[in-house]
N, C-alpha and C positions, 0 to 999 in steps of 0.2 A: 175449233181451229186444229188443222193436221199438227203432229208430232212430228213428221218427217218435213223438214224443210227445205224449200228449192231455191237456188240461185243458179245465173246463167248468167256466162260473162264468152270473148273470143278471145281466140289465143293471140295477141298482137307481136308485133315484129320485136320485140326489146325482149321478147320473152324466150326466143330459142335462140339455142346453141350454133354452134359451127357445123352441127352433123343435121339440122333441118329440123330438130325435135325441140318440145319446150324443156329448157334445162332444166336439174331435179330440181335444185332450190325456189326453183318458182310455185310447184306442187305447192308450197305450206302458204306463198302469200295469200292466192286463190283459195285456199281452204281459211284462213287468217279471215279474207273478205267475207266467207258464206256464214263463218261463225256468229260474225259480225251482224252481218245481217240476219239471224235468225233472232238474234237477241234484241236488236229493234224492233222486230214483227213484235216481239213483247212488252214494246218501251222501257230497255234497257239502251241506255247510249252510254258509250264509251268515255267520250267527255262532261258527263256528270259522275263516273265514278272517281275520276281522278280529280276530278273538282274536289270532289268529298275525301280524297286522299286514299282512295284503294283500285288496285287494279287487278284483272285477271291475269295468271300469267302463265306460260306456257310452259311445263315442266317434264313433260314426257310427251315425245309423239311416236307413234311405229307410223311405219309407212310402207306401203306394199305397191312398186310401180308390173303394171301387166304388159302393157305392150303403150309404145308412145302415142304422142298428140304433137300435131304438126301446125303452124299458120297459119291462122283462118279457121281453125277447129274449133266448133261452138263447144262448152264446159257444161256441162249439166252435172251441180254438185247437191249433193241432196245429205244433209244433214242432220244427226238426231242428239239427242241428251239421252243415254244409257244408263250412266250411274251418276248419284246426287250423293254429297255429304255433306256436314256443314261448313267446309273447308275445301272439299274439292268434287270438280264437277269431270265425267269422261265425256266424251262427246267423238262420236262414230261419223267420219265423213266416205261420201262415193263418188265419186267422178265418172261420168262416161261422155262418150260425143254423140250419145242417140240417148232422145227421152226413155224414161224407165217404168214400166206399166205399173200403177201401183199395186199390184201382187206382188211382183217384185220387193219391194219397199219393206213387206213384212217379215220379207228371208233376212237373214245375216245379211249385212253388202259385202262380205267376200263369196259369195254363191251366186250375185247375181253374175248373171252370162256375160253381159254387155260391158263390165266392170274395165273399168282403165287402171284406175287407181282407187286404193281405200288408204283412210287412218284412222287411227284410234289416238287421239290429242287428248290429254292429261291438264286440264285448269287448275290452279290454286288460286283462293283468294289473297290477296298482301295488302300489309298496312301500308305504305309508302311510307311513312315517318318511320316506322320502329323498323320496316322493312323484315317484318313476321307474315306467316301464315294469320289471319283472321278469317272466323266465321264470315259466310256472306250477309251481307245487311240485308235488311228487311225486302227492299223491291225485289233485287236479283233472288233474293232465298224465291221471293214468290214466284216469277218470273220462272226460274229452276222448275218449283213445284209445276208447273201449268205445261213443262216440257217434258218435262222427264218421260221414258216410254217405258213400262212396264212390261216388258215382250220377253222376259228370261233372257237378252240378250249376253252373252259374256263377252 
């Protein structure tokens, strides 16, 4: 199974602005969605972690917008697992609106050409009751391991 993860979604009407572009804050839901989705391909679901009383959560993100995406623009977000702890996971997203060859994929995503948008989103694990930092449980640890990319990426 690839390390670099793809989702593709369009840019719908509720999503831009007054000036015709997709507004910033919409950038983190679409990347929120592909996280999501990569974590599935692993059989990791969201609603058995919180069953179980723990949730990923969102604690640092950088975000670097290059030039807009307008309505109707296909998303092509390609997403990887960078750094792993037992406690917190980075995870590297790219945006463009043209597929990305995979040569590409193995550069940094802020070098690729085609680049819309990148982030660098910061995960903690949390208890929900004690609402602490917790180690990841056993599936997600594995789950993590089986993603994680090895590329020297920083």
């Amino acid at each position: 199974m690839s390390r670099t993860y793809y989702f593709q979604e369009r840019v719908h009407f509720p999503d831009i602005d007054a000036g015709g572009a997709m507004y910033h804050g919409r950038y983190l839901d679409y990347f929120d969605k592909a996280r999501q989705s990569m974590l599935r391909a692993h059989g990791v679901d969201h609603n058995d972690l919180i069953k179980a009383g723990y949730a990923l959560v969102v604690v640092e993100a950088h975000l670097r917008y290059f030039k807009p995406v307008r309505l109707g623009d296909t998303l092509h977000i390609y997403s990887r697992l960078v750094r792993k702890s037992d406690k917190v996971a980075i995870v590297e997203q790219l945006l463009t609106t043209e597929p990305v060859a995979d040569t590409e994929l193995e550069m940094p995503f802020s070098d690729v050409a085609s680049r819309v948008h990148t982030a660098r989103v910061h995960l903690v694990g949390v208890d929900l009751e004690l609402k602490k930092a917790r180690k990841f449980p056993g599936e997600l640890a594995t789950a993590f391991e089986a993603m994680v990319v090895d590329a020297g990426i920083n």
